[in-house]
C-alpha positions in Angstrom: 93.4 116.3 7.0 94.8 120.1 6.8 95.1 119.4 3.1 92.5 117.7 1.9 89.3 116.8 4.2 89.4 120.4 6.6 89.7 122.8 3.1 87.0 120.6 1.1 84.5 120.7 4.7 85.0 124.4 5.2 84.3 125.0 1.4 81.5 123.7 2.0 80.1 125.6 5.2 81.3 128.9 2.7 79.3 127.7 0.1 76.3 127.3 2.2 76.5 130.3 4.2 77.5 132.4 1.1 75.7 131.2 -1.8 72.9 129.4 -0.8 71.7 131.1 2.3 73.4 134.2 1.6 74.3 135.0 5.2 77.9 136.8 4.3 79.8 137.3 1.0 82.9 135.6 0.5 84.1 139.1 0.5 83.1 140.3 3.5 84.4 137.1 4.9 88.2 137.7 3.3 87.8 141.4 5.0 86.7 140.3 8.1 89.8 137.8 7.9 92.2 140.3 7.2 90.8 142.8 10.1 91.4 139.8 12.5 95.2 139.3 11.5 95.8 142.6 12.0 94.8 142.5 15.5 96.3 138.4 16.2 100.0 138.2 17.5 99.9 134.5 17.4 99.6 133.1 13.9 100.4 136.3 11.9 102.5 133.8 9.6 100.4 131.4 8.9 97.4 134.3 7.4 95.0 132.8 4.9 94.8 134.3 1.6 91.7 136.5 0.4 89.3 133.6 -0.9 87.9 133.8 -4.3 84.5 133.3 -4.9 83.2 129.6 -4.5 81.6 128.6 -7.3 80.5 125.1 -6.2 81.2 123.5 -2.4 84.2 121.1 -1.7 86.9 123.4 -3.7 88.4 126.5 -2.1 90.5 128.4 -3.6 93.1 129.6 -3.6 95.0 126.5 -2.4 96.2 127.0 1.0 99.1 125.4 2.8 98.3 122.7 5.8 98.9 125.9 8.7 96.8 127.7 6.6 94.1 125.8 6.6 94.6 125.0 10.1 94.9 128.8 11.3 91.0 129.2 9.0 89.6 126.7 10.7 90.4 127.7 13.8 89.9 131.3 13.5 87.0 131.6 11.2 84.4 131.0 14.1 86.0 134.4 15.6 85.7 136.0 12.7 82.2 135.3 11.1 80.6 133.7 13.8 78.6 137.0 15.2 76.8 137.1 11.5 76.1 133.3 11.4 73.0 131.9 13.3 74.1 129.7 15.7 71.0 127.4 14.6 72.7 126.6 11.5 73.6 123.3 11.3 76.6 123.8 8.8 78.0 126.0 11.0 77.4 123.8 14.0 79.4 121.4 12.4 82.6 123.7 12.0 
């Protein structure tokens, strides 16, 4: 799951929110990552690195270890979500 199914899903919800609807840029979204971590005590470890551009959904890169992908998933609502409509039925899904 951490390796495979969550990275490939959330690749997805990035694609659609920042190529297709153009809601936030992958690089505001590596930013808004980074200001988070800097502000977490819990997790500081396991910090996702900056994203590259995704060029086509179900791939993100860079690879990520499984407590990576586990620390995104579970942070990434705290640190997009106040830019993300809350109507959005990609981002309902996450």
């Amino acid at each position: 799951m951490l390796e495979g199914i969550i990275p490939a899903e959330l690749s997805c919800i990035l694609f659609h929110l920042c190529r297709e609807y153009q809601t936030i840029s992958v690089i505001e979204v590596s930013a808004r990552i980074g200001s988070l971590w800097r502000v977490i005590n819990v997790d500081k470890c396991n910090k996702p690195p900056d994203l590259n551009p995704i060029e086509k959904p179900g791939r993100l890169y860079p690879s990520m270890k499984a407590v990576q992908s586990w620390a995104l998933l579970r942070y990434l609502p705290l640190a997009i979500g106040d830019m993300v409509s809350a109507s959005d039925l990609h981002w309902q899904f996450l």
